[in-house]
Structure formats: structure tokens, C-alpha cells
DRENDO-1510 file (C-alpha; in Angstrom, 1 decimal, always signed):
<recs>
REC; n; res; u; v; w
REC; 1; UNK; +120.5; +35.1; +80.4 .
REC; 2; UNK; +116.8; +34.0; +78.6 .
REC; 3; UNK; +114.0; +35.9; +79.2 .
REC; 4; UNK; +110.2; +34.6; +78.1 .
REC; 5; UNK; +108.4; +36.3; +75.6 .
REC; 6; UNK; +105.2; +35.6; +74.3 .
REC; 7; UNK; +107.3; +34.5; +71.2 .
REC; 8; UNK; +110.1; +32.5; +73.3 .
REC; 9; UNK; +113.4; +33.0; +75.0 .
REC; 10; UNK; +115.5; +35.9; +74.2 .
REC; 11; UNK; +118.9; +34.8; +73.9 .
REC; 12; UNK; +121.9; +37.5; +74.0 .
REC; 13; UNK; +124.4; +36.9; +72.1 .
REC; 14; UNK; +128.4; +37.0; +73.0 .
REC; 15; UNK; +128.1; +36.1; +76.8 .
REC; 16; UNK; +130.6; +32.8; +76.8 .
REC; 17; UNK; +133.1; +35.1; +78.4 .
REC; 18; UNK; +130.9; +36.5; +81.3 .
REC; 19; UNK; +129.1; +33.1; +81.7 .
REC; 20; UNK; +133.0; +31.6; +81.9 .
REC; 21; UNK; +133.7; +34.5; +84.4 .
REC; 22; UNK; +130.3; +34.3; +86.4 .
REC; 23; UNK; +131.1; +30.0; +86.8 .
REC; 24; UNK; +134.7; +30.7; +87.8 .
REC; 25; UNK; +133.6; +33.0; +91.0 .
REC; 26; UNK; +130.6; +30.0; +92.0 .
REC; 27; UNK; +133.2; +27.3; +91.9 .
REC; 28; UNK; +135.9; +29.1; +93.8 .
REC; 29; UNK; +134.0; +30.5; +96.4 .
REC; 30; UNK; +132.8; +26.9; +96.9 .
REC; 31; UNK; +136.5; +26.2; +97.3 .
REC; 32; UNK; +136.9; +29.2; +99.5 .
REC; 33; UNK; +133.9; +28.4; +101.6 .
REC; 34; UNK; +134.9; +24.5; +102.2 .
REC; 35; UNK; +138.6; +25.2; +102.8 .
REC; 36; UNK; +137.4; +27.8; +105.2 .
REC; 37; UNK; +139.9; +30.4; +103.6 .
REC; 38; UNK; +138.3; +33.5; +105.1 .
REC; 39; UNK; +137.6; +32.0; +108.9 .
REC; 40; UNK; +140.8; +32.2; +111.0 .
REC; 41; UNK; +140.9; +31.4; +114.7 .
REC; 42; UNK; +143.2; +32.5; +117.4 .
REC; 43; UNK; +145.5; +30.6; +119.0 .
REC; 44; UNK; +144.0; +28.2; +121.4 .
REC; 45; UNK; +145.6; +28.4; +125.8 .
REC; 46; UNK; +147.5; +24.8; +124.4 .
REC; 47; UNK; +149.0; +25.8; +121.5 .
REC; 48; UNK; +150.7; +28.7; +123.4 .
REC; 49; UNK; +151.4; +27.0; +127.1 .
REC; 50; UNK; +154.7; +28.4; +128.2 .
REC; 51; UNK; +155.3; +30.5; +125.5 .
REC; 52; UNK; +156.5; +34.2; +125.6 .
REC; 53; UNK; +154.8; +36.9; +123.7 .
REC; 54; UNK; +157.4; +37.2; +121.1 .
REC; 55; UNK; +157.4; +33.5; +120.6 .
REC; 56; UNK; +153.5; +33.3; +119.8 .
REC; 57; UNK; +154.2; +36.4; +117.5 .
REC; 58; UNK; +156.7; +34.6; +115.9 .
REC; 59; UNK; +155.1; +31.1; +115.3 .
REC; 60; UNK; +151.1; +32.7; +115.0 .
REC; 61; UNK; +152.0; +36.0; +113.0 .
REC; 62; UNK; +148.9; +38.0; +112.3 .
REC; 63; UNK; +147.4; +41.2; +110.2 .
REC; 64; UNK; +144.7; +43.3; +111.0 .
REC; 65; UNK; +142.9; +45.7; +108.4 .
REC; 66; UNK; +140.0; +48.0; +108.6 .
REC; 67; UNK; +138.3; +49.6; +106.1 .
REC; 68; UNK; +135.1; +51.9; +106.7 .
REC; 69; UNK; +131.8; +51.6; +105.3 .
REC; 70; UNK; +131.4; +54.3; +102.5 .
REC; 71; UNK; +130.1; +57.5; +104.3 .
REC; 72; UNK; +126.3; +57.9; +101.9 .
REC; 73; UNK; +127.2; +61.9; +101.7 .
REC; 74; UNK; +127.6; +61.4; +97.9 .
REC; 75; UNK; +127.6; +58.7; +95.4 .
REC; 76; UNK; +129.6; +55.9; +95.4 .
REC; 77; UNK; +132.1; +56.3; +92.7 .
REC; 78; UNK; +135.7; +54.5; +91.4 .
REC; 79; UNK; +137.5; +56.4; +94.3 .
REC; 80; UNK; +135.5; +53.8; +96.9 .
REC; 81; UNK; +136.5; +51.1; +94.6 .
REC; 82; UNK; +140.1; +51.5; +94.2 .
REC; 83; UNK; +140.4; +52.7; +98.0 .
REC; 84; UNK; +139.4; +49.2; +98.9 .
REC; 85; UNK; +141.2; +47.3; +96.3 .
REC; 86; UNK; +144.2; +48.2; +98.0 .
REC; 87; UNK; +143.3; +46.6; +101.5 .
REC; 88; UNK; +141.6; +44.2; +99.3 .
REC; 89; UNK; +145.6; +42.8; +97.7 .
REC; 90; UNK; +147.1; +43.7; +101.3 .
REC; 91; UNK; +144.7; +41.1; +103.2 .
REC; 92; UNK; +145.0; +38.5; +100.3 .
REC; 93; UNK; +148.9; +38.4; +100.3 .
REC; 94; UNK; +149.0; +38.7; +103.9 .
REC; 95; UNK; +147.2; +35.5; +104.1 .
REC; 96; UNK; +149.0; +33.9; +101.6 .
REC; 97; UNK; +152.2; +34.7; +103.4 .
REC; 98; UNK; +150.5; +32.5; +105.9 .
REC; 99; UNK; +149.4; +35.4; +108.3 .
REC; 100; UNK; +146.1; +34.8; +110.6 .
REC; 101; UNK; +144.2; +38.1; +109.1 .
REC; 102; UNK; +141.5; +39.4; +110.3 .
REC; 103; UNK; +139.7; +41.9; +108.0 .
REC; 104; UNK; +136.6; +43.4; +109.6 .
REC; 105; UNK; +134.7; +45.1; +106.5 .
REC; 106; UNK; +133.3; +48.7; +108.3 .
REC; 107; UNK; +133.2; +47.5; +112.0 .
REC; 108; UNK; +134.0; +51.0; +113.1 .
REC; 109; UNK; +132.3; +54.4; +113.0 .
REC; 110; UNK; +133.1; +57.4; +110.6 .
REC; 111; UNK; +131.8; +60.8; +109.8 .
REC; 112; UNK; +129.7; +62.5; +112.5 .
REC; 113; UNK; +130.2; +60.1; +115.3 .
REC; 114; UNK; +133.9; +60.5; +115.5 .
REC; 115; UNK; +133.5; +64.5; +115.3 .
REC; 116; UNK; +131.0; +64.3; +117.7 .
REC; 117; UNK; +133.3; +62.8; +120.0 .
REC; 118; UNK; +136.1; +65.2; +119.1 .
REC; 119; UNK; +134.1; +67.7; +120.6 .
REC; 120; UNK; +133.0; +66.2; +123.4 .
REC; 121; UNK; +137.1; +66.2; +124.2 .
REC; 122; UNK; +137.5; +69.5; +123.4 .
REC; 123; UNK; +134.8; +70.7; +125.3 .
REC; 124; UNK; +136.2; +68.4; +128.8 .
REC; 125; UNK; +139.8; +69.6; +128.2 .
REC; 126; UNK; +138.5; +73.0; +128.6 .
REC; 127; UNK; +136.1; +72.4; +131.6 .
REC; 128; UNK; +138.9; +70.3; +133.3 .
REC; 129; UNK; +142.2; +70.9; +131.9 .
REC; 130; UNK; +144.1; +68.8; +129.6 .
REC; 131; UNK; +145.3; +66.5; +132.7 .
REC; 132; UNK; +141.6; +66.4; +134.4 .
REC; 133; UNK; +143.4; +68.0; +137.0 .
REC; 134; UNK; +140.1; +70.1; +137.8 .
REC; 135; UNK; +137.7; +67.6; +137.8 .
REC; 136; UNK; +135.8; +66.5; +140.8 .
REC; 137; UNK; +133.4; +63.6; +141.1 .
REC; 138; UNK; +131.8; +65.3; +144.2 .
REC; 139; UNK; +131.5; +68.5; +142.8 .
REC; 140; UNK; +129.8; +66.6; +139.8 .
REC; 141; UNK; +127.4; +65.2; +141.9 .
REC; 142; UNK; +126.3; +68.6; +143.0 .
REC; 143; UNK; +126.4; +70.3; +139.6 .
REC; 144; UNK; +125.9; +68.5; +136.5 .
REC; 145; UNK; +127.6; +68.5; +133.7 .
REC; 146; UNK; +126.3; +71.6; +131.4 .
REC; 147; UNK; +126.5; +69.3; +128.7 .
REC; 148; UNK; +124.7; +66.6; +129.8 .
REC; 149; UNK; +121.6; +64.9; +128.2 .
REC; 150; UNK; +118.4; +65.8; +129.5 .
REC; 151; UNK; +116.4; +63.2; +131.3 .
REC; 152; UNK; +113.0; +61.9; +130.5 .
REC; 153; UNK; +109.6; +63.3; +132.3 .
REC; 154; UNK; +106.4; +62.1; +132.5 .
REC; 155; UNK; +105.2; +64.8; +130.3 .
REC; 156; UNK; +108.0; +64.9; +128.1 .
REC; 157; UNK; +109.4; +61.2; +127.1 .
REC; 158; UNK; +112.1; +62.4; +124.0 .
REC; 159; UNK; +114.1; +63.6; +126.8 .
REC; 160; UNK; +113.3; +67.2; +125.5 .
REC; 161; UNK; +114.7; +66.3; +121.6 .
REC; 162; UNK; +112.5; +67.0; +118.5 .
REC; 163; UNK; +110.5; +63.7; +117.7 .
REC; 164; UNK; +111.0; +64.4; +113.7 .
REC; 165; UNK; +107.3; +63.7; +113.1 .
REC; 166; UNK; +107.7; +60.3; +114.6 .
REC; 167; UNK; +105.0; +59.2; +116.5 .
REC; 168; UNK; +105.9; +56.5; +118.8 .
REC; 169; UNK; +102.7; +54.7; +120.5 .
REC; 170; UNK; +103.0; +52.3; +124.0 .
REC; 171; UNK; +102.6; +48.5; +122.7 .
</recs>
């Protein structure tokens, strides 16, 4: 890499390895991109007509892997790294043992959302039981739920929440 001076390019010295490294990943994810490696489809209504569900297991095996997005409560560090090297290998040598894999990097929620939720289940287990068995659609109709969002007024539009110093103006 050269940068211009007002006396001329700055050449580093001892990069033949990187730059070797660095042209290695553009020519095989060319390869990668034009063999469409990565993109896998399921199989089509034709390819399965009159099969059982065991048979289109058998003859279309698949994988599925999941790996969140890292939670931003601290910095990134070698743990994240190594955490997704493994699912990383597993989805590679699934594929190669000609597996259809589908690995969705972070299409899923962590942190907060998921205990928020938690709660939420806790909280209806205790108003209705751990069956529902005391829940009642009419009676809900009648009395809301305690927990329930408020609702939006004239007056008030955040539904009675804090704005945060946002200041939101009609377009």
C-alpha cells in the first residue's frame, strides 16, 4: 500500500505475504460467488413428488446454524472470534459433506428482548395458571390486562412513555 507524499509514494516494505494473502481471498471469493457456494435452495414440489419425509431427508440432507450478533454491552474481544469460528468449520464441513446449509448470521434476538419475554411468561403463568386454565377472553374484554400498553391520546401521542428528548414533528 503507496501513499503520496509531497516527495512520492511511500512504499512499505515486507508486504509479499499479506498482498499474496489479500489476492488469494479476491480470487476465491470470485470462485465462491460464481459457483454460488453460499446460496442453497430448497427442494423444489418436483423433485420431491411422491416422496415420504424420510426419503427427502435422506436424498436432500440439510444443517441449520445460528449464531447471534455480538450483544454491544462490552468490547468485542477473541472470545466473539473463536465462538464463531466454531459454527464457522461446522457449516463449512457440513457443506462439504454435501449438506443444503443454511447459516443465518444473527437473524434472531438476544439480550433484553428474550428476558423481556421471559417475564412477560412469568408474569401470565401467574395471572392464569401454568395451563391458562384461568384465563377468559370475555372477562378480558371487560378488564384489561394490568400489563398492557397504554394507548395513544390526543394530548399525549408516546402512549404515556418518556420521549428521551426526541422531538418528533408531523411531516
Amino acid at each position: 500500500m503507496a501513499a503520496n507524499t509531497a516527495t512520492g509514494p511511500i512504499e512499505l516494505a515486507q508486504t509479499a505475504k499479506r498482498d499474496s494473502l489479500k489476492e488469494l481471498e479476491v480470487r476465491y471469493q470470485k470462485r465462491w460467488e460464481d459457483a454460488h457456494i453460499f446460496e442453497v435452495n430448497a427442494p423444489t414440489i418436483e423433485e420431491t413428488k411422491g416422496m415420504t419425509c424420510e426419503q427427502i431427508k435422506e436424498k436432500y440432507p440439510k444443517w441449520f446454524g445460528n449464531f447471534p450478533f455480538p450483544y454491544m454491552n462490552g468490547s468485542l474481544h477473541l472470545g466473539h472470534a473463536f465462538t464463531i469460528s466454531k459454527i464457522e468449520f461446522a457449516a463449512g464441513f457440513q457443506r462439504m459433506l454435501g449438506k443444503r446449509v443454511l447459516f443465518p448470521h444473527g437473524f434472531h434476538c438476544t439480550g433484553m428482548p428474550i428476558k423481556a419475554a421471559s417475564d412477560k411468561i412469568i408474569r401470565e403463568m401467574e395471572l392464569f395458571g401454568p395451563n391458562f386454565e384461568s384465563f377468559s377472553p370475555e372477562e378480558e374484554a371487560i378488564h384489561p390486562h394490568p400489563h398492557a400498553p397504554p394507548t395513544a391520546t390526543e394530548d399525549d401521542p408516546n402512549h404515556g412513555l418518556p420521549n428521551h428528548g426526541v422531538h418528533r414533528h408531523p411531516a
